[in-house]
C-alpha positions as CSV (number, residue, x, y, z in Angstrom):
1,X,-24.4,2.8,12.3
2,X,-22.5,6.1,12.0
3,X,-24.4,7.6,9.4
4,X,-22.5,11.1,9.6
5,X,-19.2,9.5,8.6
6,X,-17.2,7.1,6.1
7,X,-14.9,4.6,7.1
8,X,-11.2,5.0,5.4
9,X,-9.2,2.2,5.6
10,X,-5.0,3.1,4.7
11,X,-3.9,0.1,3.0
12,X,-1.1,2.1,0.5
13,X,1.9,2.1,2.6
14,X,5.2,0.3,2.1
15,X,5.5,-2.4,4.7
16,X,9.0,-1.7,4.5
17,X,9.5,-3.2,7.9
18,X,7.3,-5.8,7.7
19,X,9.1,-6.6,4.4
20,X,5.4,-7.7,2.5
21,X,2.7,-5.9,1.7
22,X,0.8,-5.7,4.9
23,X,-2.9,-5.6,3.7
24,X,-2.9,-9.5,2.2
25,X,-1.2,-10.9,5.5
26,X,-3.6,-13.5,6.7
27,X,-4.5,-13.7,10.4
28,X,-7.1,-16.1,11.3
29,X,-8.3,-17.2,7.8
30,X,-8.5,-13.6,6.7
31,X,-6.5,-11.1,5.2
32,X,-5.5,-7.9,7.4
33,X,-7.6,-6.2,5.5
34,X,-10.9,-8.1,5.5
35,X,-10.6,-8.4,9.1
36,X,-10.5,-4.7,9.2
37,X,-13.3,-4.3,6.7
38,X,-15.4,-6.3,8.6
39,X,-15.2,-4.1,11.5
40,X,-15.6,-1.3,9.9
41,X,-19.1,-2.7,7.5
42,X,-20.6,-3.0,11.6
43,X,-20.4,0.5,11.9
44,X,-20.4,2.5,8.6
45,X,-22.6,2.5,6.0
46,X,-19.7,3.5,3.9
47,X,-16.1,1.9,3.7
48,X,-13.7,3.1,1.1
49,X,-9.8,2.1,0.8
50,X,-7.1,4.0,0.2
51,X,-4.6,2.7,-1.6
52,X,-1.2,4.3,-3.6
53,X,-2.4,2.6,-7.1
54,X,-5.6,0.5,-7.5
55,X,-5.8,-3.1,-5.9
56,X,-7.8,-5.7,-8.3
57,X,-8.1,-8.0,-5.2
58,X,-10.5,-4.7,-3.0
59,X,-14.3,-5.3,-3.9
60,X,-14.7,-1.9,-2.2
61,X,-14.3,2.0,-3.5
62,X,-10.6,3.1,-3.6
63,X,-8.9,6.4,-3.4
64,X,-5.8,6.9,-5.1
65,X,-3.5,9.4,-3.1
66,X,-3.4,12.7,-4.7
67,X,0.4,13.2,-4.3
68,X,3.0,10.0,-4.6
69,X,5.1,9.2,-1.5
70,X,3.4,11.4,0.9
71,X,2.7,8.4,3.8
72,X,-0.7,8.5,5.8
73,X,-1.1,12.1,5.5
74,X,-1.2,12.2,1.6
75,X,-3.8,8.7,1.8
76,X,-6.1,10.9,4.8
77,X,-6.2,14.2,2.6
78,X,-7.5,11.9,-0.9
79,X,-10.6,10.3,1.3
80,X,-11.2,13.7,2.9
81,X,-11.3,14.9,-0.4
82,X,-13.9,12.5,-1.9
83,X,-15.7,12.0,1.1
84,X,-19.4,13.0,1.1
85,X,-19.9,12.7,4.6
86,X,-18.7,15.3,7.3
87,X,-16.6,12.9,8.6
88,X,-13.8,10.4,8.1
89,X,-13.0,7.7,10.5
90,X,-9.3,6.6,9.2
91,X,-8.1,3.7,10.3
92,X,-4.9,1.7,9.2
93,X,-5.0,-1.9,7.4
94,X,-2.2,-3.4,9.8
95,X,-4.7,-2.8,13.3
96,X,-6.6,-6.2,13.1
97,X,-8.8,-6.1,16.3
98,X,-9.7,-2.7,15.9
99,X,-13.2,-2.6,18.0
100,X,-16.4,-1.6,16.9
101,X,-17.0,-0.1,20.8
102,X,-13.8,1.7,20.3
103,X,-14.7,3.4,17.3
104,X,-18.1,3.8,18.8
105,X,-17.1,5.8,21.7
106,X,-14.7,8.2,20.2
107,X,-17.6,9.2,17.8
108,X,-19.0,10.4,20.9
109,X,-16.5,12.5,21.2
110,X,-16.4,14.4,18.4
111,X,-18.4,17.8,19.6
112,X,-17.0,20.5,17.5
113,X,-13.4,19.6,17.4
114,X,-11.7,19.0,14.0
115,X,-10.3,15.5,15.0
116,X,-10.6,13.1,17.7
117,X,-7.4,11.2,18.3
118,X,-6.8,8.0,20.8
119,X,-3.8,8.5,23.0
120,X,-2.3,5.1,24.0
121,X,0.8,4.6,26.0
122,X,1.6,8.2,25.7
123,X,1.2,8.2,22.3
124,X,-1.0,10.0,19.4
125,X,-3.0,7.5,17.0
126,X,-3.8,9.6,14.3
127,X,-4.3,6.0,12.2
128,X,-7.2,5.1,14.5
129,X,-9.1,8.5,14.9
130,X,-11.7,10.7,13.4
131,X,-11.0,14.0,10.8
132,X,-13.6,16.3,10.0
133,X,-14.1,17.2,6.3
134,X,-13.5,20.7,7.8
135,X,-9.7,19.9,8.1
136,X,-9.0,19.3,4.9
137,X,-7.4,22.2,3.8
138,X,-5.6,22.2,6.7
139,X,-3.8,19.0,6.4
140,X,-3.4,20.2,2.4
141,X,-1.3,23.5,3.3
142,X,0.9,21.0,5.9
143,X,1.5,18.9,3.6
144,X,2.2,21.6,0.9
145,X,4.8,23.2,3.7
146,X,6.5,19.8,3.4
147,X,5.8,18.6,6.5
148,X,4.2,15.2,5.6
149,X,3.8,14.2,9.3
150,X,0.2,13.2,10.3
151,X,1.3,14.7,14.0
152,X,2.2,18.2,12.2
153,X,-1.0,18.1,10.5
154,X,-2.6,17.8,14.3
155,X,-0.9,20.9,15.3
156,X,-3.0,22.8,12.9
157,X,-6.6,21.5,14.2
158,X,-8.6,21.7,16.8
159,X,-8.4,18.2,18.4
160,X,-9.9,16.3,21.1
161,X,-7.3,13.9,22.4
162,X,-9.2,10.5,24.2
163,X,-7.2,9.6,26.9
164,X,-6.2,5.7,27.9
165,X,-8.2,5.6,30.9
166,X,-11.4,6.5,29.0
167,X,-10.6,4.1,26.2
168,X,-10.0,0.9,28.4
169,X,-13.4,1.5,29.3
170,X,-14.5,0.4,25.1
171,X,-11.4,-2.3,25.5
172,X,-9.5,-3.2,28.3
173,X,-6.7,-4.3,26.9
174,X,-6.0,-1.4,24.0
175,X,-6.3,-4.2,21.4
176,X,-7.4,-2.1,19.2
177,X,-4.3,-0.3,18.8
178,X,-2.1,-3.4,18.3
179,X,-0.7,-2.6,14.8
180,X,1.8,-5.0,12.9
181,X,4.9,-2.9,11.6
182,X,7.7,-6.2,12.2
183,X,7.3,-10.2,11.7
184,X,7.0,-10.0,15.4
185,X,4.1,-8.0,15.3
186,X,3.0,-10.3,13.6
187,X,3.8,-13.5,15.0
188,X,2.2,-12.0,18.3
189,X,-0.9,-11.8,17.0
190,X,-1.0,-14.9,15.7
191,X,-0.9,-15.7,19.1
């Protein structure tokens, strides 16, 4: 267990591609978010959700975001907020076969670095990384400035970036970062 940190699952967005709410999507007899849940109960004591209004179907904590229609960033600064750990591990509701070995490893690489953020076919995953409770203000005064961009937020912190070499080593294939944004996301991983 990961004793120093609490697990933030972001299952508020809009699914506006997927055209239904993500989070309820059932993939192997469970929804996207109890498959993510589960993963995330094998390695943090604490799991909380954050969601844009309050979901009667979550039997775990939620965390409303603190300002309406602000994406990932505005659902990342409410658990930073109520976080009582020094860390937040924030992963998003739509990445079923996130790994506990992934998540694992890049809590290794924490040090003293503000976030620790997988980079996967060349690009950032800020929804599958680590934020210290340090950075907090610092995502706040992006997000303030307008810019409601989790990458802009980046910019301002100290971050160790995990390379995909490194990672394949946790998971060969980079399942873990096999979100579903389309119906053919999801049909894929049905498959």
């Amino acid at each position: 267990m990961i004793d120093d940190c609490t697990a933030l699952i972001l299952a508020g967005g809009d699914s506006r591609r997927m055209g239904q709410d993500k989070a309820g999507l059932i993939l192997d007899g469970k929804s996207l978010l109890e498959r993510v849940t589960a993963t995330m109960q094998q390695v943090f004591p604490k799991v909380v959700v954050s969601v844009r209004q309050l979901r009667a179907e979550v039997d775990l904590p939620q965390v409303c975001d603190e300002h309406e229609a602000s994406g990932p960033l505005a659902g990342l600064i409410a658990g930073l907020a109520q976080a009582d750990t020094p860390w937040v591990f924030a992963v998003a509701c739509d990445m079923p076969f996130v790994s506990a070995k992934v998540v694992e490893h890049l809590a290794g690489c924490r040090g003293k670095f503000q976030a620790v953020v997988p980079v996967v076919g060349g690009y950032e995953q800020p929804l599958a990384a680590f934020y210290a409770k340090s950075s907090l203000e610092k995502m706040r005064a992006s997000l303030a400035a307008g810019d409601r961009s989790l990458r802009g937020a980046l910019e301002k912190l100290e971050v160790n970036y995990v390379n995909e070499a490194e990672l394949r080593a946790a998971d060969p294939q980079l399942r873990s970062f096999f979100d579903l944004d389309t119906p053919q996301d999801f049909q894929a991983a049905q498959k």
